[in-house]
Each structure stands twice: as C-alpha cells, then as structure tokens.
N, C-alpha and C positions, 0 to 999 in steps of 0.2 A: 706787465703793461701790454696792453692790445698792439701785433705788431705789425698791425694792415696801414697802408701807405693809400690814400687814394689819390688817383693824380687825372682831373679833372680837366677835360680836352688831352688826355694823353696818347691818343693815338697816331701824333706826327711823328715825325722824326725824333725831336728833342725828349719827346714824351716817353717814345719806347725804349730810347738807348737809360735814359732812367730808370725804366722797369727794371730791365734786364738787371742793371746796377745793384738796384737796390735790391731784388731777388738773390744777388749773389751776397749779400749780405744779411740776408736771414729774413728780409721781410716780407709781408705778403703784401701783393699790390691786387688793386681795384681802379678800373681806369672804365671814368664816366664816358662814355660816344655818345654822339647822334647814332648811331648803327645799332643790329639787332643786341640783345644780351646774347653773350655765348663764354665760353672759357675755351684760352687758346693758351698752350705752354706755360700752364699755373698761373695764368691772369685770368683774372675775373673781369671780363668788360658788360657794365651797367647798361643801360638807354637812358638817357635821360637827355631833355632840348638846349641845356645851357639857358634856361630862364623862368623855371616854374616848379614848383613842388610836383614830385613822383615819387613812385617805388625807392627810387636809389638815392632818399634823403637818410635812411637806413642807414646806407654805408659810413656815415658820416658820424653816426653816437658812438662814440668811444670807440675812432679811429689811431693809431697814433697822430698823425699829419695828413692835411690836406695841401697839394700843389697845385694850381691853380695854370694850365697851360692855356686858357680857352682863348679863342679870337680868331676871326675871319682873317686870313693871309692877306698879307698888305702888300704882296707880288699881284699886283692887277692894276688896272685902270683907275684911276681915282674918281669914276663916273659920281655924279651927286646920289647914284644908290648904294652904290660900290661903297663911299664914303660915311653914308648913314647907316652898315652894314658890322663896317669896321668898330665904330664906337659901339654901338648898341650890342652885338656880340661882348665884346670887353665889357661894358658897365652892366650888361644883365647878370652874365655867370658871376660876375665882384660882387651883385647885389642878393643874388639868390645862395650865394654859399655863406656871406656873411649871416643872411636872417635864418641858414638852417643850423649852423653853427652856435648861432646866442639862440636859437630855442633845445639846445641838443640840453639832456641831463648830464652827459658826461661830455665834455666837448673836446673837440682834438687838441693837444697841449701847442700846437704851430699850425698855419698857417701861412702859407707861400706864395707870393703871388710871382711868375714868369714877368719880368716885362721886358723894356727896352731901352739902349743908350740910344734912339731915336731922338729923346727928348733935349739933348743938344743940339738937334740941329746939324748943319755943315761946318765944323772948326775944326781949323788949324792948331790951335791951342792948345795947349795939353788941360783936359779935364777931369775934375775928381767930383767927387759926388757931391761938394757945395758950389759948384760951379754953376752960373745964370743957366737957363734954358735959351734956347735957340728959337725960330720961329718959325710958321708955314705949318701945314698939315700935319703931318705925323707928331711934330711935337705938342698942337694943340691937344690930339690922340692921346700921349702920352701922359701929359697933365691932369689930364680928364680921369683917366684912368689910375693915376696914381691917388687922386684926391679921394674917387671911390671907395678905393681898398682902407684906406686911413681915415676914412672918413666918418665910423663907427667902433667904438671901441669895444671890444671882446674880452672882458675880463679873465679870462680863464685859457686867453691863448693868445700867443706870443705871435705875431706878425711883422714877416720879411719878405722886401722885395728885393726882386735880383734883376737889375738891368742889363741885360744878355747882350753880349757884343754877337761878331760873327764866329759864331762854332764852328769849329772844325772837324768832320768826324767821316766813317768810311760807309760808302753807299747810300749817298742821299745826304741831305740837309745843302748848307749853300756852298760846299766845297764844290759836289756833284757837279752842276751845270761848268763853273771851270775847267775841273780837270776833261769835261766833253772836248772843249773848247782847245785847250792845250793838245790834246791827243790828235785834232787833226790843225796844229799848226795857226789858231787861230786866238790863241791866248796872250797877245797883244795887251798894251797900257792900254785905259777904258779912259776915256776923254782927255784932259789934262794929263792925270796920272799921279796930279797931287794931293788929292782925296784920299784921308788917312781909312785904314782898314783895321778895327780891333776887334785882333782877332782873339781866338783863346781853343783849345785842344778839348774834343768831349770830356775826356777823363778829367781836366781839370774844374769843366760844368759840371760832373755828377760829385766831385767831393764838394762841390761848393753848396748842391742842395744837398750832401749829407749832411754837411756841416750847420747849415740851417736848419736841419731838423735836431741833433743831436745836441748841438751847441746852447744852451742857453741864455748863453751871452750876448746873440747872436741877433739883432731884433734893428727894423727900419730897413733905411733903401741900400745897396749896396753896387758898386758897382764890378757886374759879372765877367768880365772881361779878362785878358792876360795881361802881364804887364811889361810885354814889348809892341806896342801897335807900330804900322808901317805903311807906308805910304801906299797905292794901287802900284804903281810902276813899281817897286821893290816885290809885293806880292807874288805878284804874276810873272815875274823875271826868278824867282826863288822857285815859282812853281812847276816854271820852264825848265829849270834844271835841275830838278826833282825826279821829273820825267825824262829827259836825257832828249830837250825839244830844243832846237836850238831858234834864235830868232825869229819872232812873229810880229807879221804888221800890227800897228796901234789904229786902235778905232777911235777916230778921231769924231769930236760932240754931236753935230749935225749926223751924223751916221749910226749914234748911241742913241738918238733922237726917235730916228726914222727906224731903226730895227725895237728899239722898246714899245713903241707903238704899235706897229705894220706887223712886226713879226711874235715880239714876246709879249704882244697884251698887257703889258706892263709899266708902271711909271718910269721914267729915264730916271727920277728923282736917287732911285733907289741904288742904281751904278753908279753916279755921278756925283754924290757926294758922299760926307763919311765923316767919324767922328777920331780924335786922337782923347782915348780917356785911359784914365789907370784905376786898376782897384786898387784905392787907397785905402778903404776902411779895411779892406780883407788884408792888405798888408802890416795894414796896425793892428788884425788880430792874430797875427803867425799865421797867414795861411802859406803854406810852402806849395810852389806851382813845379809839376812834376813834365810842364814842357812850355818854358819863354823862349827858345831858340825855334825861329820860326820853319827853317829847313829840317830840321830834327823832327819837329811836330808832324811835316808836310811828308819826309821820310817812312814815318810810323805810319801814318794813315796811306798815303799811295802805293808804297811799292806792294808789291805781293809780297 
C-alpha cells in the first residue's frame, strides 16, 4: 500500500508536529500550502489555494490518507470579513477534497477531517460527543463545517472527524502565549476562572490521528480531547508551578475585554469561555492516554 500521508493545511503547528510523527513511523508525508512548492526535511509541500482543482490533486490518487487541517485562525477579530473568511476557508477545502477524492481511481482508504469542541459552546457540563451543541459564532462554524464533511458520501473511504480540544505541545501552538505570560509573572486566572479548559498532550493528538488512519474501526466524529479537563484557575495555577512562578494577579473580564481587543486583535470569546468534554467514543475504543495528569503533561513539555 501507497504510504504517503497528505495533510492538507499542514503547515501550523498541529500540522507539523504530525509530520514529524508520522515520518517517524515510516510514512511519507505531502503537506498542501498556500506557499511555494519546495521539499523541506523529507516533506514535500504542494501549492495548492484550499479551493480549486491544480497540479496537487495528483497527490491525492492513491495516497494512504488525507487529513484535512485547513481554516482561517479563529484567533482574530470576528469582523463581518474576518467571519465570512472563517467559514468559506472550512467549507471550500471540505468541498474540493471531497470532489477530488470521489473522482480519484484509486482513492485514499481515510479521510480526516481536524475540527473543533467549539461546537459546544461555553459549558460547565461535562460533554461527550452526543451532547446538544451550544450557540453563538463559532458553534454556528462548527455545524457548518461538520455537515460539509458528512455531507457526501465516499464509498471507498472511511471518514473521521476529531474535535480537537486545546493541545498541548512545545514551541508554539496555545500553550506558547501562556507560558510568555507565566514567565514574567503574569499568568494570572483569565476572567472568572471558571471556564473549563480541555486540554490533551500532542503525543496523545498524534496517536489519536494514527489511530484514525490505521484503525478501521474507527469512523464519525470523535471527541479529541484528554480525559481530565480543568478549570482556567487550576490551569494556570498548575502552570504556575511548573515554572517555579509563584502568584500572579488575575485578569479580571473588563480587562480581558480591553486587552483582547486594543492589544491581541482578538475575540475575548476565545479566553473567556470553554468547554468540560471527555473522549468518550476513544475511551470505549481502548484508547490508552499516555498523559491525563495535567502537571506531568505541563512537566514534559516546559521544563528543558
């Protein structure tokens, strides 16, 4: 079997610590950009716009898997362009990988679509993946997005979404800006502080898209997460003393307000609320999580 991985929008964060991953486990990876084609440390990066047939529909006939990372960062302003920016990024790449995939002659046996536990909403509750959706922007987003993906069926390939909590991992993604923050003393509870945070360890995201593509069994939405989430005040109080920071003021809401705005160009939406979900389906298929202890996790990735 063909053992090229292509991972479409792969060049954030999330995208590359997957490369790397799956590279160390025999595969060759192809990662679709906006950016020039070139080959960097045995990846292959394509061009292709995220919304139209090109050269790099190729990569895609008789690939092993496609993962599907694509989408405009929802770290920004929720401007009415910002906002038409967000979806249409999502539903184009959902719409052009499914029609180049049912025209492939050999088609990839999986298909993965990244998404998000956005689509709850802000709850307190503890959520599992039949749980209601929540409401307001991002979850409208997430709906949208979800129904795309499922919305055509692909006979000949097996389709999984993974609703990604907050990853944790070293040198960037959403840990990064915290531990800034912590380092000079300013890593403080973020509004209330009872805004649940689920979180989950890279290592445990990259076996979960192994296990999505290897697995067969494996197929629908799942929820990507770890299965100890935590409140913000416990977070960042764990994260505090990870780092050997001892108490920092709390940013209280009016102030998460005016700095998400004025300073981070960014929704407040985004610090200010938060979900409490558990991977339930990956628990009822043995997935074994190689970091639920939240200080252990925060140990491995920050110290040197």
């Amino acid at each position: 079997m063909n053992q090229t991985i292509v991972l479409a929008g792969g060049s954030g964060f999330l995208g590359k610590a997957l490369a790397t991953f799956l590279q160390e486990k025999g595969y060759k990876i192809v990662i679709l950009t906006r950016g020039a084609s070139h080959v960097r440390d045995q990846i292959r990066y394509v061009q292709w716009d995220g919304a139209s047939h090109g050269a790099w529909t190729k990569e895609i006939e008789g690939c092993r898997a496609v993962v599907n990372f694509t989408g405009k960062s929802v770290n920004c302003l929720y401007t009415k362009k910002n906002r038409e920016e967000i979806i249409r990024s999502r539903l184009d790449s959902v719409q052009i990988l499914t029609d180049v995939i049912a025209d492939c002659e050999h088609p990839p046996p999986v298909f993965i679509q990244a998404g998000s536990l956005a689509i709850f909403g802000d709850t307190r509750e503890k959520c599992t993946e039949e749980s209601p959706h929540g409401s307001g922007f991002s979850v409208e987003v997430c709906q949208q997005w979800e129904k795309a993906f499922f919305a055509r069926e692909l006979p000949q390939t097996r389709k999984v979404l993974l609703r990604i909590g907050f990853a944790l991992g070293k040198n960037g993604g959403a840990l990064e800006p915290l531990v800034h923050l912590s380092r000079y003393r300013l890593g403080g509870t973020v509004g209330a502080g009872t805004q649940f945070i689920s979180w989950l360890h890279i290592d445990d995201l990259n076996q979960m898209f192994l296990a999505a593509i290897e697995d067969e069994r494996l197929s629908g939405i799942f929820n990507a997460t770890g299965p100890t989430p935590v409140t913000n005040k416990e977070f960042m109080s764990t994260l505090r003393s990870v780092m050997n920071k001892g108490w920092a003021p709390p940013t209280p809401t009016p102030f998460v307000w005016i700095g998400a705005y004025l300073i981070m160009r960014t929704d407040p939406s985004l610090a200010l609320t938060g979900r409490n979900c558990l991977p339930q389906k990956l628990l009822d298929h043995g997935f074994a999580f190689a970091h639920s202890d939240l200080k252990t996790a925060l140990y491995d990735l920050v110290q040197d």
